[in-house]
VOGU-146789 format. One line per 5 residues: number of its first residue (from 0); for each residue x, y, z of N, C-alpha, C. Coordinates in pm, 1 decimal. Atoms other than C-alpha are relative to their C-alpha. Layout:
N
NUM) X:Y:Z:X:Y:Z:X:Y:Z ~ ...
//
This chain:
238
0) 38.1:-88.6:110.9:499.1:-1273.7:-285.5:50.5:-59.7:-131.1 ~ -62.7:29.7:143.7:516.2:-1365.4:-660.2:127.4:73.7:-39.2 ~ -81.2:-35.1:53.6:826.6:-1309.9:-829.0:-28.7:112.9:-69.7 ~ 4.0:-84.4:108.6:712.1:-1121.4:-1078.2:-38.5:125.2:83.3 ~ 104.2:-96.1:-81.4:546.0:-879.9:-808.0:203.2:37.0:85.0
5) -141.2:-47.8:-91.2:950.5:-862.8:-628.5:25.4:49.7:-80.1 ~ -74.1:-81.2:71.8:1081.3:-703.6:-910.9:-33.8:135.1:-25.8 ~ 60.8:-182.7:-17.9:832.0:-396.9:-884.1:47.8:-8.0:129.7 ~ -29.7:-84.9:-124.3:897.3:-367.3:-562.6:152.5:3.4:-14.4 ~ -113.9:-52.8:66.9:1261.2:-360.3:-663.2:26.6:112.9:-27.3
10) 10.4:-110.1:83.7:1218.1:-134.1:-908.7:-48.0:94.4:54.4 ~ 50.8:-155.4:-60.4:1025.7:118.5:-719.3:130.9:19.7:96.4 ~ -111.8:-29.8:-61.2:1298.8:103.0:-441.8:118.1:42.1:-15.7 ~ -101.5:-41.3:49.1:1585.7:129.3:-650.3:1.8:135.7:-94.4 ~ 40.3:-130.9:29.0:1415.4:394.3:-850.1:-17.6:130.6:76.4
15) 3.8:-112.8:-102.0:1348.3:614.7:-553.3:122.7:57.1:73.3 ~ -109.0:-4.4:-15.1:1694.4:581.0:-436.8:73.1:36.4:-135.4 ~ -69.9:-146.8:113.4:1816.9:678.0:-777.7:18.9:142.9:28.4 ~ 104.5:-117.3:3.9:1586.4:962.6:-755.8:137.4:64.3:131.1 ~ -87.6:-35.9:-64.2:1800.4:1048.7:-446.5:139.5:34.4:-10.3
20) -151.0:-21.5:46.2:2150.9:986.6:-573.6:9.5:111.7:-91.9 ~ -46.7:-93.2:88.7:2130.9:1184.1:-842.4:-54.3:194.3:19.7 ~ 48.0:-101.2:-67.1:1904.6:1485.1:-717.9:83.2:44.4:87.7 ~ -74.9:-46.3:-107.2:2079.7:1517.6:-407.6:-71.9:151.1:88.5 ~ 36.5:-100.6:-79.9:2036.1:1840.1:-207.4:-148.7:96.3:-59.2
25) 95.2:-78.9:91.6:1835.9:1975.5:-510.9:-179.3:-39.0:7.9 ~ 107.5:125.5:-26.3:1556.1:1688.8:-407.0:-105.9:85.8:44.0 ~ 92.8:-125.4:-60.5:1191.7:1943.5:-359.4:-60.6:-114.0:54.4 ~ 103.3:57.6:-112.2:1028.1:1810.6:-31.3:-162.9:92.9:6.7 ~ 97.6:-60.2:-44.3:662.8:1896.4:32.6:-17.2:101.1:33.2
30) 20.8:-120.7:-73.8:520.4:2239.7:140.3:-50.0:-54.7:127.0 ~ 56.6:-15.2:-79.0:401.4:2073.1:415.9:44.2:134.1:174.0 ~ -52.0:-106.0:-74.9:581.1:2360.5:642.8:-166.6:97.5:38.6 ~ 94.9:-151.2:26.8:241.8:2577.6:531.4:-142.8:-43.4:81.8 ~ 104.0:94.3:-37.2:-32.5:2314.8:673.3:39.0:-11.4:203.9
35) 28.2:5.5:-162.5:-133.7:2321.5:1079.3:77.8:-152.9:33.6 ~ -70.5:133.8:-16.8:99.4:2042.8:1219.3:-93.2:-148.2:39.4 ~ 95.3:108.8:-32.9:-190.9:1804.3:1318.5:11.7:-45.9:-120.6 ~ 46.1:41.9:136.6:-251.5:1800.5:943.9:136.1:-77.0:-58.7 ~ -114.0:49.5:56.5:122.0:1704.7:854.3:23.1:-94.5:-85.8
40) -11.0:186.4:25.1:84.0:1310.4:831.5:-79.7:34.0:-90.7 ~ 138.5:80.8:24.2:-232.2:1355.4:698.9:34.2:40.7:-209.9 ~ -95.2:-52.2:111.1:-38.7:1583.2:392.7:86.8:-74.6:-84.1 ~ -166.1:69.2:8.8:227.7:1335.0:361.9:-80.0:-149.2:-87.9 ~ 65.6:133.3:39.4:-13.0:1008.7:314.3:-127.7:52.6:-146.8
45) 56.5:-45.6:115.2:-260.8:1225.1:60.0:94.9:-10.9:-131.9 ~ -109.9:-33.0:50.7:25.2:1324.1:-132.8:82.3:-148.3:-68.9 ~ 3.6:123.3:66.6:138.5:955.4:-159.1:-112.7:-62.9:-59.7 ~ 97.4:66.9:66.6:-178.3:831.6:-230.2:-36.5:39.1:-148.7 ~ -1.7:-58.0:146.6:-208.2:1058.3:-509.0:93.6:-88.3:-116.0
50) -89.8:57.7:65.9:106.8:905.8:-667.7:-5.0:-138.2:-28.5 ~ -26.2:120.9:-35.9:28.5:537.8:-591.9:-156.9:-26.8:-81.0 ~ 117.5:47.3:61.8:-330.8:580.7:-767.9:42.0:43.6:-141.1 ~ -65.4:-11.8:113.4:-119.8:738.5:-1080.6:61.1:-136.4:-80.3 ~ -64.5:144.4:111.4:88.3:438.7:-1123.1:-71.9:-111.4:-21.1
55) 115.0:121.6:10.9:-211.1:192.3:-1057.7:-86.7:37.5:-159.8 ~ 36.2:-35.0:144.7:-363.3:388.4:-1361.6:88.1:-50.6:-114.2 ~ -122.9:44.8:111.8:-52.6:372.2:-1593.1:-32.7:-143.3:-14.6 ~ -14.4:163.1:5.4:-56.7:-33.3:-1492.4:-155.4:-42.3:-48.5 ~ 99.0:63.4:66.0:-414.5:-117.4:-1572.4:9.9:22.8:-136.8
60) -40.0:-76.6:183.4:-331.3:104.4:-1921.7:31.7:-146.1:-46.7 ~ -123.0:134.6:60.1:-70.9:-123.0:-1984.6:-27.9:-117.6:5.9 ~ -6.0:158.6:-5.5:-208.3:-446.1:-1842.9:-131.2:-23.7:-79.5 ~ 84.9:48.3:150.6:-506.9:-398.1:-2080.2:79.4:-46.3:-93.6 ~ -86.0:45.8:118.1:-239.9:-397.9:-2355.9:28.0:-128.5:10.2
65) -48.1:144.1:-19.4:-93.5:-679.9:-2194.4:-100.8:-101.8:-31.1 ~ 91.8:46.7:0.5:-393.4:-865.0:-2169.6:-87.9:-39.3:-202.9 ~ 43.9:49.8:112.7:-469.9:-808.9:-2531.6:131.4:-72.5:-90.6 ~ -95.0:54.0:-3.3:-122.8:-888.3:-2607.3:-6.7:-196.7:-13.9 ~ 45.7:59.4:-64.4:-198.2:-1219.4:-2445.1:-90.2:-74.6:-70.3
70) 114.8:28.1:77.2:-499.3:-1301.7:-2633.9:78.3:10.0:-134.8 ~ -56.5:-24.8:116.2:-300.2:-1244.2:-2941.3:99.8:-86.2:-57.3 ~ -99.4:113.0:32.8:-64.6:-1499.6:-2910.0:143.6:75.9:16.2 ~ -88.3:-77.6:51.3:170.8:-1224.5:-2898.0:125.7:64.2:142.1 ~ -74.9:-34.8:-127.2:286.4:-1171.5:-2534.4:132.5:-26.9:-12.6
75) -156.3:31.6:-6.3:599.6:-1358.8:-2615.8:112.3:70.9:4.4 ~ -120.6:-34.4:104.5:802.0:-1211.8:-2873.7:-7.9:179.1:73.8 ~ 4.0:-115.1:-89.8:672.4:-873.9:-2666.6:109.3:47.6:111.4 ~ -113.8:-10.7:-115.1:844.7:-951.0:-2333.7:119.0:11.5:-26.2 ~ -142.5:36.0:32.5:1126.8:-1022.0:-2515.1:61.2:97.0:-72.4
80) -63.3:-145.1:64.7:1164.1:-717.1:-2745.2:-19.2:134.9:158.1 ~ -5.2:-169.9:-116.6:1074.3:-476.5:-2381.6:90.3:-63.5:32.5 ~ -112.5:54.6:-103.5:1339.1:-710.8:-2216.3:157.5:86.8:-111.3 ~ -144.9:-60.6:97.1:1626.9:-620.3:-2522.2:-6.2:177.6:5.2 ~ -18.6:-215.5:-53.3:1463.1:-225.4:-2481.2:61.9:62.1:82.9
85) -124.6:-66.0:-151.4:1589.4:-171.1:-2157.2:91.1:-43.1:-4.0 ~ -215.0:33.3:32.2:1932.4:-357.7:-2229.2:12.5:153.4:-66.9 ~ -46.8:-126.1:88.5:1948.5:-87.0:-2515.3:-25.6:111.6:83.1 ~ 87.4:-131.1:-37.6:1790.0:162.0:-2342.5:142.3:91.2:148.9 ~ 3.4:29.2:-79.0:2006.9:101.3:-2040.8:181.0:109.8:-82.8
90) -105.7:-20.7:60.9:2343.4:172.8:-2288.4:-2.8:108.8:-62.2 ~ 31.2:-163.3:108.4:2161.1:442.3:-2459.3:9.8:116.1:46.8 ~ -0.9:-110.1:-119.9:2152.7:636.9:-2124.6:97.0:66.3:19.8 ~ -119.2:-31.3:-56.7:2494.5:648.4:-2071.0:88.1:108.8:-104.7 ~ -44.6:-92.4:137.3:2508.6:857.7:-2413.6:-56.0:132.6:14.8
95) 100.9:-86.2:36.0:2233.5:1050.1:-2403.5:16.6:142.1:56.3 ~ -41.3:-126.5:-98.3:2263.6:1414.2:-2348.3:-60.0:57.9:109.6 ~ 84.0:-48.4:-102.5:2190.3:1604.0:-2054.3:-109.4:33.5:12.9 ~ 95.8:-110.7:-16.9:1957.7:1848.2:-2147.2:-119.5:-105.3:-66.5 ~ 64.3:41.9:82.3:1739.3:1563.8:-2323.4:-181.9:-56.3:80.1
100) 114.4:50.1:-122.0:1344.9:1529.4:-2116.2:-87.3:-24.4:-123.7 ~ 90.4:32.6:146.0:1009.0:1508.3:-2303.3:-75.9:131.1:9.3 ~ 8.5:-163.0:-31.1:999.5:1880.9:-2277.0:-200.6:14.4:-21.2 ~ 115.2:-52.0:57.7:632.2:1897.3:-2426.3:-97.3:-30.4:113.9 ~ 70.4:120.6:-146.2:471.5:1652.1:-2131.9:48.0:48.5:137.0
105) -78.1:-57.9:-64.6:712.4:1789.5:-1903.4:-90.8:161.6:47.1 ~ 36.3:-157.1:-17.4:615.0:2155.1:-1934.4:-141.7:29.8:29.7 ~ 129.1:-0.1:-37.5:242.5:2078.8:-1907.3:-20.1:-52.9:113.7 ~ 12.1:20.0:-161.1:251.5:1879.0:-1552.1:61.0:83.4:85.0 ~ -67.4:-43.7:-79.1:483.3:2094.0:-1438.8:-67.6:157.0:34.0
110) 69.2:-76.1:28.6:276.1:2373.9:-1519.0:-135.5:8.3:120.1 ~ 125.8:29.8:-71.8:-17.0:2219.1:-1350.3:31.9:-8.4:186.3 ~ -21.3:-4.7:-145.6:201.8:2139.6:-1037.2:45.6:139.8:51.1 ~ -16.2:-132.5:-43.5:314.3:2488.6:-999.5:-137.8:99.3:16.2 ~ 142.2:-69.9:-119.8:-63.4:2605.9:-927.5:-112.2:-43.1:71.8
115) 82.0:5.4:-173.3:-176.0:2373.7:-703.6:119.0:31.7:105.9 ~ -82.5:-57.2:-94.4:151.0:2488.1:-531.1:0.6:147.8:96.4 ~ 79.8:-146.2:-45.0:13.7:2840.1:-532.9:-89.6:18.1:117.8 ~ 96.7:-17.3:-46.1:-290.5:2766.0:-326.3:52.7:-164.5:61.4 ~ 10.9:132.3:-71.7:-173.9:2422.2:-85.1:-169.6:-10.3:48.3
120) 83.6:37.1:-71.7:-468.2:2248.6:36.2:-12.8:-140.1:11.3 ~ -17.2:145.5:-30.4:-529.4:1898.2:132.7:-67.5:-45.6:-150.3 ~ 17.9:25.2:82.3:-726.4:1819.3:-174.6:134.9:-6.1:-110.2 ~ -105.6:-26.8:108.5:-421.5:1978.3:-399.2:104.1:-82.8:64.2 ~ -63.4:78.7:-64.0:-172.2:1774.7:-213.5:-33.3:-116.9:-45.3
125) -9.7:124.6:74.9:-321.3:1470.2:-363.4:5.1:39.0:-113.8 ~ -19.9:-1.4:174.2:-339.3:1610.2:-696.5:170.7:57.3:-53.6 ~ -154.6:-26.4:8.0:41.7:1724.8:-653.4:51.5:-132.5:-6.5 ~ -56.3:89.5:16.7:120.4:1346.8:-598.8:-49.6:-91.5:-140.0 ~ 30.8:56.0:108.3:-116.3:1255.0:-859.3:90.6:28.5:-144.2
130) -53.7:-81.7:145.9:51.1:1493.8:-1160.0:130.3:-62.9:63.4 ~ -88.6:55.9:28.1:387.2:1391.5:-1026.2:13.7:-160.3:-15.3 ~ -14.6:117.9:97.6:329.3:1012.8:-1109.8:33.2:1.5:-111.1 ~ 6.6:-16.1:149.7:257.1:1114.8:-1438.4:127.1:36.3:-77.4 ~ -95.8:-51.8:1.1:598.5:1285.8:-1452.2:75.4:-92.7:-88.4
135) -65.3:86.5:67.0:796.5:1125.1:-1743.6:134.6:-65.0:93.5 ~ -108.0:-12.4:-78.6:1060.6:968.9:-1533.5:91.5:-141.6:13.2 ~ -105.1:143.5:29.2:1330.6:609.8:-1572.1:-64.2:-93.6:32.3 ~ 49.7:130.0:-66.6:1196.8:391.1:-1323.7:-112.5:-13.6:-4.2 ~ 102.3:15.5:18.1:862.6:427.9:-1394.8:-21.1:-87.8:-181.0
140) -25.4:70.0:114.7:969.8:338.2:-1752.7:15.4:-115.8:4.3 ~ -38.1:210.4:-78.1:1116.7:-20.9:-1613.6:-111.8:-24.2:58.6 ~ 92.7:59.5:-98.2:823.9:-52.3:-1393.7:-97.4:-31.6:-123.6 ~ 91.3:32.2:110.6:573.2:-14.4:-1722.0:-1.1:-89.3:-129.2 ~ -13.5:111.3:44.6:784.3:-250.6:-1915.8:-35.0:-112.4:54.2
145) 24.8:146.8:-55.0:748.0:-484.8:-1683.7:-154.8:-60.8:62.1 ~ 98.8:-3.5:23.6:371.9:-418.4:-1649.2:-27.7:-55.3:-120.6 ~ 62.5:23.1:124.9:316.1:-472.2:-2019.8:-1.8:-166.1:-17.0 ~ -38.5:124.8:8.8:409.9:-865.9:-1938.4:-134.9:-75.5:80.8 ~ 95.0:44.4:-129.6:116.8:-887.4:-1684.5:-113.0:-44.6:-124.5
150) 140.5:37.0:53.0:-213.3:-1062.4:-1813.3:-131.6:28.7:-8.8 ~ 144.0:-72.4:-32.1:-504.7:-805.2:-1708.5:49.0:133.1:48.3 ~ 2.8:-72.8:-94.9:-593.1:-496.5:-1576.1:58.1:39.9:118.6 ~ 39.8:10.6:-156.0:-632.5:-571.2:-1234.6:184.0:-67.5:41.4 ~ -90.9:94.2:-28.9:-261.6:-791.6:-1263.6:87.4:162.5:-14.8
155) -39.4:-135.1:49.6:-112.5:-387.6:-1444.8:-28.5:57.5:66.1 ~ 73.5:-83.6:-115.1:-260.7:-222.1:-1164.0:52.2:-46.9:151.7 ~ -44.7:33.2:-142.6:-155.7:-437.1:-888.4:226.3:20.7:-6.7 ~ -124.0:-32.0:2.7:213.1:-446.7:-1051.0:64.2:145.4:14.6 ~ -43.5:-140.9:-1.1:253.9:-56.3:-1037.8:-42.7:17.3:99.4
160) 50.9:-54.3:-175.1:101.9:-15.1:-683.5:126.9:-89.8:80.4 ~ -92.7:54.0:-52.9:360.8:-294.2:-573.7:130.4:121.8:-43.6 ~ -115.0:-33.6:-4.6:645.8:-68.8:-739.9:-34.9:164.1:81.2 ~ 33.8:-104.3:-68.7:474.8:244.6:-610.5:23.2:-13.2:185.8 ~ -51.9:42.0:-167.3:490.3:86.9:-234.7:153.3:-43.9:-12.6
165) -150.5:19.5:-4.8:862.3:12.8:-329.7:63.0:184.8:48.5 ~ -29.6:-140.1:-58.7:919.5:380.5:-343.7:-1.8:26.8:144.6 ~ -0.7:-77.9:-135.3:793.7:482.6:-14.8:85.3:23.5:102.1 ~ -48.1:-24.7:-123.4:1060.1:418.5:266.5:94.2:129.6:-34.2 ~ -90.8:-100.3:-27.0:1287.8:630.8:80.6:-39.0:140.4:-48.0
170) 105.6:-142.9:42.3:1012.5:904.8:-62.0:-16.9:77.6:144.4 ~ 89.4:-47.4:-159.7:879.3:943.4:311.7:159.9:31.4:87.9 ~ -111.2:-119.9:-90.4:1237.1:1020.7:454.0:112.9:36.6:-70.1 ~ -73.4:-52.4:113.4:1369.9:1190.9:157.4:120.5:125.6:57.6 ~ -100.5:-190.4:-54.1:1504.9:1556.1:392.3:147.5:-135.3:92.4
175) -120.4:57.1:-80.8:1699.1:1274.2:626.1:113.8:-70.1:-49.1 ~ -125.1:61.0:46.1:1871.9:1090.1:406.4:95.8:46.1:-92.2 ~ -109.7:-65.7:26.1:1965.4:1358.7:200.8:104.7:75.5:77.2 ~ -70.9:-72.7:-109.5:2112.0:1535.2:497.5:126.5:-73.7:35.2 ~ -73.9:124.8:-28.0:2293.8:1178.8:584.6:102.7:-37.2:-95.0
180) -43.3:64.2:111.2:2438.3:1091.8:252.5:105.8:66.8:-48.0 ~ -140.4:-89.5:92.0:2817.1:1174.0:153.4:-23.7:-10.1:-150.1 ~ -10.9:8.5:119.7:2847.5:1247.7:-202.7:55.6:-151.2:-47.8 ~ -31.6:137.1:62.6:3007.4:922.3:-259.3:-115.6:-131.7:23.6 ~ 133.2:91.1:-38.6:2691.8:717.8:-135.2:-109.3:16.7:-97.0
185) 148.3:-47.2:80.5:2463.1:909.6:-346.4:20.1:1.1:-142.9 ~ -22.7:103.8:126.5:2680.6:804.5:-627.9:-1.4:-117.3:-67.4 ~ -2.0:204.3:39.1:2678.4:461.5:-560.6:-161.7:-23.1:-21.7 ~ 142.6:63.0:-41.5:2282.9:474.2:-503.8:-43.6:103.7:-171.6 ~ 57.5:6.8:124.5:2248.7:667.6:-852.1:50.3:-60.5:-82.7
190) -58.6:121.9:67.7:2385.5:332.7:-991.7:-75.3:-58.0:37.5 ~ 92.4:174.3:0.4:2088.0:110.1:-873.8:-130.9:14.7:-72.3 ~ 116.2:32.9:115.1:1815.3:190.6:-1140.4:56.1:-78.6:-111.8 ~ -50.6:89.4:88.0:2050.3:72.0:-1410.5:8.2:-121.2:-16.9 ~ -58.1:150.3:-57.7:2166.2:-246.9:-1210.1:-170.2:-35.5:-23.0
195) 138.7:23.3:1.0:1781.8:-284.7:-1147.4:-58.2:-15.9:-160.2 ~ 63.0:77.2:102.3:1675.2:-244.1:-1504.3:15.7:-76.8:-116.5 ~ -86.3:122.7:83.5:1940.7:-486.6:-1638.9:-94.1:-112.7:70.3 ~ 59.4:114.8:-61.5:1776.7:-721.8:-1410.1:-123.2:-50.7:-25.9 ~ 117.3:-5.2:65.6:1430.2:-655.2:-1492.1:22.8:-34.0:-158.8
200) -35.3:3.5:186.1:1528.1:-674.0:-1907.6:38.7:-133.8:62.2 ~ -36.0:141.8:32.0:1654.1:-1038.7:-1832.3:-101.2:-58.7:21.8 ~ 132.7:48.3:-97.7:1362.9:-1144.1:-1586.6:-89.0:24.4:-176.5 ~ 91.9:-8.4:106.6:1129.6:-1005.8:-1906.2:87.0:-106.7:-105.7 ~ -51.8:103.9:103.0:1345.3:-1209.2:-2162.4:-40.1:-143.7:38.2
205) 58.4:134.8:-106.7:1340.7:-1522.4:-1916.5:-155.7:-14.1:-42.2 ~ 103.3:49.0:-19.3:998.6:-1488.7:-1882.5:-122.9:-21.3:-179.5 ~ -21.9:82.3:172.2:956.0:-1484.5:-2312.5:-9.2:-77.1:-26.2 ~ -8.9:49.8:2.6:1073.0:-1695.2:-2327.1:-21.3:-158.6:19.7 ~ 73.1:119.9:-59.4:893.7:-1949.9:-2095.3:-106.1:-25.2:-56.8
210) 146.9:-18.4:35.2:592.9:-1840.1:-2242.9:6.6:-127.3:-139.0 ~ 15.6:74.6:169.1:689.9:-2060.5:-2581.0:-68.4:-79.9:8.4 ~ 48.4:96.4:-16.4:580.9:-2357.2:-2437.3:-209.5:-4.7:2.6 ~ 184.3:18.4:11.6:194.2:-2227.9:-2447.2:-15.4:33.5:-119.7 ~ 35.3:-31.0:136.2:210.4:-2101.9:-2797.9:-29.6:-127.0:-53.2
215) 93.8:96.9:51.0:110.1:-2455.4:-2896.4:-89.8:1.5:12.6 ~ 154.5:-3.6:-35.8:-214.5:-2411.1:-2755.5:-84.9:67.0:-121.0 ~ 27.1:-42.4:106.4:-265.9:-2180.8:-3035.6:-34.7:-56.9:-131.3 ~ -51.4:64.2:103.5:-148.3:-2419.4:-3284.2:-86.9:-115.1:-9.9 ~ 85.9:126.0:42.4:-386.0:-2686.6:-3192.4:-164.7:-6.3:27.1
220) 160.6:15.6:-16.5:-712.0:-2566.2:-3167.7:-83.5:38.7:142.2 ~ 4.1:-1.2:-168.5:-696.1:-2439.4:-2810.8:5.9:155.2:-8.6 ~ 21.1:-162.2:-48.9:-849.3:-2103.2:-2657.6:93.6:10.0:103.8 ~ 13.1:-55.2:-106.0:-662.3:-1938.0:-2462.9:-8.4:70.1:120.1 ~ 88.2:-57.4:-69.2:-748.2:-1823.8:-2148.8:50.8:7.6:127.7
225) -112.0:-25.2:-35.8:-557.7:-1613.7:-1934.6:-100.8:-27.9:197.1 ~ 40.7:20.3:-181.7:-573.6:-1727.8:-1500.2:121.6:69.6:36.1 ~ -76.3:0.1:-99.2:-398.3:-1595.7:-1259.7:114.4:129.5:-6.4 ~ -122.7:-76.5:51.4:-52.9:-1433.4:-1263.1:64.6:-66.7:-131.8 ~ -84.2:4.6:141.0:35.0:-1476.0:-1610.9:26.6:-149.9:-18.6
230) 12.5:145.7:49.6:-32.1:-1865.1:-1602.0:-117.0:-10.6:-132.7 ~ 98.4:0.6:93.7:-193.3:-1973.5:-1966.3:-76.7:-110.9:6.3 ~ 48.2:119.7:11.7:-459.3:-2220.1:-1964.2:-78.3:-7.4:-93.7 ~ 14.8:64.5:107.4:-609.9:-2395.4:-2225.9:-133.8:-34.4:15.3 ~ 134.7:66.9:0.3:-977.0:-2487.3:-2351.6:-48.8:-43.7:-128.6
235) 35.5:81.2:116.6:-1017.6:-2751.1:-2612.1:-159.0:44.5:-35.7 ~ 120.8:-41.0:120.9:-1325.5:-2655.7:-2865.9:-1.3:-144.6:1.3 ~ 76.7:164.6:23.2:-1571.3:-2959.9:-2895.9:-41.2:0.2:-99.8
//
C-alpha cells in the first residue's frame, strides 16, 4: 500500500480508538436491539456503509481542491501550511475549552439523527451512519488535511475510504472493548489521535516539501500534469 494511503489508515484507527478513550462507557452503540436478529449484521454493515460513503464524499470535496491546488502550482506551500495547522492545532487542543463544538452544524445533524432514531429501519440505519460522518469531529479533521495533499477526486475519495476502513475493527466491537478497558487504557488510547496527527503534520510538511523539486516545471515552460498518486509529470509545449 502507498504510504500516503498508511497514514489514513492510521488515522482512522487511531481516531476510532480515541473516540473510545475518551467516550468511554458514554460511547452510543446502535439500536440494533429493535431489528429481527437475522437482520443484525445486515444493520451493522448498512450503518457502516453509510459512514464510509460520507467520508469518500468529504475526500473527493477536498481532492477536487487538491487537484486544483495542484494545477496551481500551489500544492506546496499548502501541504506545508495544513502540516504546521495540525502542529498548532494539536497545542491548541490542549487549551481549548471544554464546552467548545461547532454548536450550529452540530445541532442540525444531530437533530436529523434523532428522527431517523425515532422510526429505525434499514434504510435509516444507513442514513444514521451517513449524518454521523458528517459529524464535526478531530480525526476526520487530520484525515481531510491529509486529503487536501492528494491530486484528484478519485485519489480524495480513495484517501478517506482508506481512513474510514481504519476505523472499523474498533467501531464494529465498540460494546466489547468498552466493557474490557480499565480506565487507565482508555487514557492511554485517548492519547493516539494527537501522537497520530503530529505524525501526519510532519508526513504533510515532508511531503511540501518534496514537491519543490517540480515547481520548476512551472518555471520553464512545462504543463503540468498530475499521474498517479501525487507524482507530477511534465509536458514540454512545442
Amino acid at each position: 500500500m502507498n504510504v500516503w494511503y498508511v497514514t489514513a489508515l492510521l488515522t482512522g484507527l487511531a481516531g476510532s480508538l480515541h473516540c473510545i478513550g475518551m467516550c468511554g462507557p458514554l460511547a452510543m452503540a446502535l439500536p440494533v436491539g429493535r431489528f429481527p436478529t437475522a437482520q443484525r449484521g445486515l444493520v451493522r454493515g448498512l450503518y457502516h456503509a453509510g459512514r464510509l460513503l460520507a467520508y469518500s464524499l468529504l475526500g473527493a470535496v477536498v481532492g477536487t481542491l487538491g487537484q486544483g491546488l495542484l494545477l496551481a502550482d500551489l500544492q506546496r506551500p499548502v501541504a506545508i501550511g495544513a502540516g504546521v495547522w495540525l502542529l498548532l492545532w494539536v497545542i491548541w487542543a490542549k487549551t481549548l475549552p471544554g464546552g467548545f463544538h461547532a454548536s450550529a452544524i452540530t445541532g442540525k445533524l444531530t437533530a436529523s439523527l434523532a428522527r431517523l432514531l425515532r422510526q429505525p429501519t434499514l434504510p435509516h440505519m444507513a442514513g444514521l451512519g451517513f449524518l454521523n460522518g458528517l459529524l464535526p469531529c478531530g480525526s476526520v479533521y487530520v484525515a481531510l488535511a491529509g486529503a487536501l495533499a492528494t491530486p484528484s477526486p478519485v485519489a480524495g475519495a480513495a484517501y478517506m475510504l482508506v481512513f474510514g476502513l481504519g476505523t472499523l475493527p474498533a467501531m464494529i466491537g465498540l460494546n466489547v472493548l468498552i466493557s474490557r478497558l480499565t480506565p487507565l487504557t482508555r487514557q492511554y488510547l485517548g492519547r493516539s489521535l494527537p501522537v497520530t496527527t503530529v505524525l501526519v503534520a510532519l508526513w504533510l510538511i515532508v511531503r511540501g516539501v518534496g514537491l519543490s523539486g517540480n515547481t520548476s516545471a512551472s518555471h520553464s515552460g512545462a504543463i503540468p500534469v498530475c499521474h498517479g498518486n501525487g507524482v507530477l509529470l511534465t509536458a514540454k509545449g512545442q
